[in-house]
C-alpha positions in Angstrom: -22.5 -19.1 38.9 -18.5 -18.2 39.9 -16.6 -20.9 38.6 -12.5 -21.3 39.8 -9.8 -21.1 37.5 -6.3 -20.7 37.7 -2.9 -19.6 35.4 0.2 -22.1 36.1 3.6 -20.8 34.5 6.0 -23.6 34.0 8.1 -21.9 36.7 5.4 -23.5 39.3 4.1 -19.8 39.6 0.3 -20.2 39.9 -2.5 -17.3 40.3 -6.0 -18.3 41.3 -9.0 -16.5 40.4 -12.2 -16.1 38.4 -13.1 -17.9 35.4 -15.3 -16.4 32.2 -17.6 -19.4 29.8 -17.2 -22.8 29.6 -14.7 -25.3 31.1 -11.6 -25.1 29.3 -8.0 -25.9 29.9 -5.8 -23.7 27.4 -1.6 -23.8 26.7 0.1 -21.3 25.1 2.9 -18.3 25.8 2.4 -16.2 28.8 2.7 -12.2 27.5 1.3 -9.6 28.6 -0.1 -5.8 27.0 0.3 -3.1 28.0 -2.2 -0.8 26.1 -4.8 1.3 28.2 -7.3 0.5 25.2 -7.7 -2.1 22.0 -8.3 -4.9 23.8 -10.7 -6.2 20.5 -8.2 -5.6 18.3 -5.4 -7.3 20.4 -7.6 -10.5 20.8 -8.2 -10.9 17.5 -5.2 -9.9 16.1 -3.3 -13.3 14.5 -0.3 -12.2 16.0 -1.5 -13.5 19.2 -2.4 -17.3 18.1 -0.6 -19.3 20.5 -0.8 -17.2 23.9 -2.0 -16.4 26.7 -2.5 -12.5 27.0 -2.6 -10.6 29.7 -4.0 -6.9 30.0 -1.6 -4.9 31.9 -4.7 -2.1 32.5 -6.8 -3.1 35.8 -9.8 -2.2 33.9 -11.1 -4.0 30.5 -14.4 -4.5 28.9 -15.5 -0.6 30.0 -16.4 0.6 26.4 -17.4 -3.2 25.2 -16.9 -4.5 22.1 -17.6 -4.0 18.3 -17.3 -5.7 15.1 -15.6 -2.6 13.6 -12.6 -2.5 15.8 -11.6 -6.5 15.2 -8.9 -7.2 13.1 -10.3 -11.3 12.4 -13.7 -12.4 12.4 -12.7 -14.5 15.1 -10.4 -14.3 18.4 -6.8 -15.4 17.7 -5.6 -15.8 21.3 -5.2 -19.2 23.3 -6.7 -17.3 26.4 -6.8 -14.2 28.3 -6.1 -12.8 31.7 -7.8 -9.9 33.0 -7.8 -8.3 36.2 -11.7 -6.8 36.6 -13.6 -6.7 34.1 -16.3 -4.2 32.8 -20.0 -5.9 33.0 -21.9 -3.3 31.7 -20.0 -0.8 29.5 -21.2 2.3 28.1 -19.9 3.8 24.4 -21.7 4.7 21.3 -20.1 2.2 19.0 -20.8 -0.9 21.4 -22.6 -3.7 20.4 -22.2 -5.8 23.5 -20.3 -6.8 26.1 -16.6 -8.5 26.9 -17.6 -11.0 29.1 -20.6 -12.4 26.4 -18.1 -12.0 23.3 -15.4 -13.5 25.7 -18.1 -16.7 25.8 -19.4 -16.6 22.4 -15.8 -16.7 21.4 -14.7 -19.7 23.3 -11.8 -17.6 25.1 -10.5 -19.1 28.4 -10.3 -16.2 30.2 -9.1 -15.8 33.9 -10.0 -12.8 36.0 -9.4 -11.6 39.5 -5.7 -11.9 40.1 -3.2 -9.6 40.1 -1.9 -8.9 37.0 0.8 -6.5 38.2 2.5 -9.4 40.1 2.0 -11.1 36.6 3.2 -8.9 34.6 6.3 -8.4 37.2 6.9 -11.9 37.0 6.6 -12.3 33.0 9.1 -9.0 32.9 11.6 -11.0 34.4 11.3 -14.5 33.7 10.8 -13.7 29.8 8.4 -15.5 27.8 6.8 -18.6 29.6 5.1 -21.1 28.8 1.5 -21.6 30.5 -1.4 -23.7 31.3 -4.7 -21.2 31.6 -7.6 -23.9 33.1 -11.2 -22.8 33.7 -13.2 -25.0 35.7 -12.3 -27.8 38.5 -11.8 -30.5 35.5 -9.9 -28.4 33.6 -7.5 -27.5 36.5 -6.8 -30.8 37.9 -5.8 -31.6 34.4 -3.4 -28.5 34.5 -0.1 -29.4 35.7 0.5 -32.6 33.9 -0.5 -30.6 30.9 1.9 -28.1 31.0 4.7 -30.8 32.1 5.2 -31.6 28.3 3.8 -28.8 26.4 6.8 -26.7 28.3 9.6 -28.5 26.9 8.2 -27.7 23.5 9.5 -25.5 21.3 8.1 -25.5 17.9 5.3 -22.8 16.9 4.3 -24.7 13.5 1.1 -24.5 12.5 0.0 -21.4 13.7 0.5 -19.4 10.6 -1.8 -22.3 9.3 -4.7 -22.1 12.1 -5.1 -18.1 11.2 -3.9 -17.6 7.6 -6.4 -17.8 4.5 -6.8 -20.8 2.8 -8.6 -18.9 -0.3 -7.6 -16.4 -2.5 -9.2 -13.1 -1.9 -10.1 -10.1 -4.5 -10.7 -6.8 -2.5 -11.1 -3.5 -3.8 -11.0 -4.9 -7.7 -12.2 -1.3 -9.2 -9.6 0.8 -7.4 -7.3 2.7 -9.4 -4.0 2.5 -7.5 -1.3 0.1 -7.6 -2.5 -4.2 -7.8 -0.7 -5.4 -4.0 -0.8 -9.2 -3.0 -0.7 -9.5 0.2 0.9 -13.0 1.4 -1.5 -14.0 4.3 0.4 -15.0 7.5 -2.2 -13.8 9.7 -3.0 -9.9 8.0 -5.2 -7.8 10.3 -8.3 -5.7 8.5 -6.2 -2.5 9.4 -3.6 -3.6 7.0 -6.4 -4.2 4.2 -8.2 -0.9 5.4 -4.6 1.1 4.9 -4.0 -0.1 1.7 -7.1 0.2 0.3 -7.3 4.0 1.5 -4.4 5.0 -0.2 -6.1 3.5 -3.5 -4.5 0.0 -4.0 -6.6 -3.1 -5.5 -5.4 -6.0 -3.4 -5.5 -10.0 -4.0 -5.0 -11.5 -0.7 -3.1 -15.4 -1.1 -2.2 -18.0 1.4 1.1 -18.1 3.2 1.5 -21.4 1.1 1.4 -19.5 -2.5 4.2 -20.1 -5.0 6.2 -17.7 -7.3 4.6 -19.0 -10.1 1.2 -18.4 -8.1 1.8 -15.0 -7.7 3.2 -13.9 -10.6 0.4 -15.4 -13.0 -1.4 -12.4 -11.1 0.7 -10.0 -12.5 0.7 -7.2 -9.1 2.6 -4.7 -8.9 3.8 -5.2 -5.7 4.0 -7.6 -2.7 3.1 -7.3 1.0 4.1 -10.0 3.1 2.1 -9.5 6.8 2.0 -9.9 10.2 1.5 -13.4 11.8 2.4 -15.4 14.9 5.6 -18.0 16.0 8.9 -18.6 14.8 9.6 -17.5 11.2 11.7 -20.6 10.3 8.9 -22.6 11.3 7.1 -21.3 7.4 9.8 -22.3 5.1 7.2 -22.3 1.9 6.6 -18.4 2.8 10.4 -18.2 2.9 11.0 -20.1 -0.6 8.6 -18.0 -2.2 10.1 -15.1 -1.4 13.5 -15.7 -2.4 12.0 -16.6 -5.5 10.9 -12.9 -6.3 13.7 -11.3 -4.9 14.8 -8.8 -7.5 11.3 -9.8 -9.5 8.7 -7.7 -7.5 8.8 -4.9 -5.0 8.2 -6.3 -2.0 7.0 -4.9 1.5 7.4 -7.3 4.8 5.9 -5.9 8.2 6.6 -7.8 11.5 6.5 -11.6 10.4 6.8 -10.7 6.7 9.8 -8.8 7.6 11.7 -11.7 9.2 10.7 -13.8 6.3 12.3 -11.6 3.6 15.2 -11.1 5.9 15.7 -14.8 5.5 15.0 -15.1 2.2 18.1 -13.0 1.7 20.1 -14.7 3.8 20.1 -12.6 6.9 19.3 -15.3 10.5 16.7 -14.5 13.2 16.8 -15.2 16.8 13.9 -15.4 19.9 13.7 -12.7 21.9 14.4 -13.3 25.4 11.4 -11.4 26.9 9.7 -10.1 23.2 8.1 -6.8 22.3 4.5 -6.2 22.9 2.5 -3.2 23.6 2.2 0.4 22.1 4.8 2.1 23.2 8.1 1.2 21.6 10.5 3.3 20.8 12.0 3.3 17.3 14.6 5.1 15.7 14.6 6.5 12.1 18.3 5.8 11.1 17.7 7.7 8.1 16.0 10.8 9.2 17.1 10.8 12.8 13.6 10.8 14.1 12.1 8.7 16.8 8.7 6.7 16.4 6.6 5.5 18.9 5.2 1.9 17.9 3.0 -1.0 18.5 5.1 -4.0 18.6 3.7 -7.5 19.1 6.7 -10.8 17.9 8.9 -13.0 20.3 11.3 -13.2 17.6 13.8 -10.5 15.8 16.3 -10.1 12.8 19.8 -10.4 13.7 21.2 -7.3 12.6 24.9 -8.3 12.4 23.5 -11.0 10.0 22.4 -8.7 7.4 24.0 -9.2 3.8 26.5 -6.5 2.6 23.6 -6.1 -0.2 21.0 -5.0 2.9 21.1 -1.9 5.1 19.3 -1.2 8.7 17.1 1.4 8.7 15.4 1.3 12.1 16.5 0.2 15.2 14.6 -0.5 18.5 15.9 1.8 21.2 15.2 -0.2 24.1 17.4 -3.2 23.2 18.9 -2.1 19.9 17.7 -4.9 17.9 17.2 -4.4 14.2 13.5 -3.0 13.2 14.2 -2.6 9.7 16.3 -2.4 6.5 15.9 -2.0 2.6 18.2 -3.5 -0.1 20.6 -1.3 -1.5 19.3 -1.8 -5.2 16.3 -3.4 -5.3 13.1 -2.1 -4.6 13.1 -4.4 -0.8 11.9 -2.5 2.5 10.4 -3.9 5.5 9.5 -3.0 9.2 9.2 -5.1 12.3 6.3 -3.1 14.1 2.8 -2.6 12.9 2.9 0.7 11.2 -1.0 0.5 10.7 -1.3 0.5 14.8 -4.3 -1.2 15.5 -4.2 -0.8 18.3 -1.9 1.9 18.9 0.2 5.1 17.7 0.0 6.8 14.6 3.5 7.6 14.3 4.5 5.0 11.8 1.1 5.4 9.3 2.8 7.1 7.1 5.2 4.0 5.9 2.6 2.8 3.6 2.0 5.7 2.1 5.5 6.4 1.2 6.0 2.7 0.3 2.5 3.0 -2.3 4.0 6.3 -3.6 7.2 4.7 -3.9 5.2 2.4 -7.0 4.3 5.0 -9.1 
């Protein structure tokens, strides 16, 4: 049976459609992606914890879903919003379909509206906040919902709702380099990189101390991916300035607006964020120019580095910092997600340079 459900943006901007599973009434970030495929991997991936996603592509669900291709073992966004959707897809790999795992999942998920008028709208308004209801219950409980939850700004406890809370051994007989990764929301394509280029890893809570970590002796660090506002994990941040100069350490996307304020360097909110697989990056160093997958709402102020900390990427779209190093000790990070996950393989090679770089 077709039940209603609707997306309210705290501008009063409201699209009515379908709604997938049970009666829910979701609030979180209204963003959008713009990939033509990875819709698994973007719905699980942590980065998302907090928002509403919409899919940018009129068609999702065609080639269903599969364990393989998620990067939690459970979805990470708030909701989703989906023009049509694929009931019956067809691909080798598939072990069911989107609308079922949508359910199984406990995703609010609206479909049926136009997501081009959405996206248009989220392009130029910026990040919103929204209120995502499925069900007549759920959307008469909508507005005064959102009245509140708009004038919020806070993210904490997100890192917390999709971050470890054990310490993990992976890969203990490999013969590479020992890596702890610092857990702020790490995707299995981050795991899977690493461990192909030969590292043992020990994966630890965002909430791990210096002493923590160094009792494990690693070689080096990786601090990952993960969603909201970086000043909103100040343990992750004292920890860090703790090894500076102890460790080599690695920060991608979250981790590497963490270690940028662990050094002293400020961060700001992006006005509209960067989401999708199709950023362009420049290679300060070599010149070149990487297409990447970007998903974070917040960025390193680049005028803010330390004399002892130089850029090495920039995004071309908006100029805004999307990496540096430190001039003498063995610090590097990236905003984007050089493992993809989904999308392009331009930036892979990072972690191979960076494992290299160890021995």
């Amino acid at each position: 049976m077709k039940k209603r459900a609707a997306l309210l943006l705290a501008d009063g901007t409201r699209f009515d459609g379908e709604g997938i599973g049970y009666d829910a009434l979701a609030l979180g970030e209204a963003v959008f992606y713009t990939g033509m495929t990875g819709y698994e991997e973007a719905l699980t991936d942590p980065s998302y914890a907090g928002q509403l996603l919409t899919f940018t592509y009129p068609m999702i669900g065609n080639y269903g879903v599969s364990a393989s291709a998620a990067q939690r073992e459970r979805a990470c966004v708030a909701g989703a919003v989906i023009k049509r959707i694929a009931r019956h897809p067809s691909h080798y790999a598939s072990t069911g379909d989107l609308v079922t795992w949508l359910d199984e999942q406990r995703v609010p998920t609206l479909i049926g509206v136009d997501t081009r008028a959405l996206t248009i709208a989220l392009r130029e308004h910026g990040t919103i906040r929204a209120a995502l209801a499925v069900g007549d219950g759920a959307i008469a409980k909508m507005e005064a919902a959102l009245v509140p939850y708009a004038r919020e700004t806070s993210t904490v406890g997100l890192v917390a709702d999709v971050a470890t809370r054990q310490v993990r051994t992976l890969y203990a007989d490999a013969s590479g380099p020992h890596v702890v990764i610092i857990d702020c929301g790490v995707k299995r394509a981050i795991v899977r990189e690493l461990a192909t280029l030969g590292a043992r890893l020990t994966v630890v809570p965002y909430s791990v101390t210096r002493e923590e970590i160094l009792e494990r002796r690693p070689d080096a660090i990786v601090i990952s991916p993960g969603p909201g506002d970086p000043a909103d994990v100040p343990e992750t941040i004292a920890t860090l300035s703790g090894l500076l100069g102890e460790i080599p350490l690695f920060g991608v996307c979250l981790g590497h607006q963490l270690l940028a304020l662990a050094c002293g360097a400020k961060t700001f909110k992006l006005p509209y964020g960067h989401r999708g697989g199709n950023q362009p990056v420049k290679d300060l160093r070599s010149g070149a120019v990487l297409v990447t997958a970007h998903n974070h709402g917040y960025a390193v102020d680049g005028s803010s580095l330390p004399a002892e900390l130089a850029a090495t990427m920039i995004n071309l779209n908006d100029g805004t910092n999307e990496g540096f190093r430190h001039r003498t000790l063995p610090i590097a990070t990236v905003q984007f997600h050089p493992e993809a996950s989904p999308g392009p393989f331009d930036a892979r090679h990072l972690f191979a340079e960076w494992i290299s770089s160890l021995r």
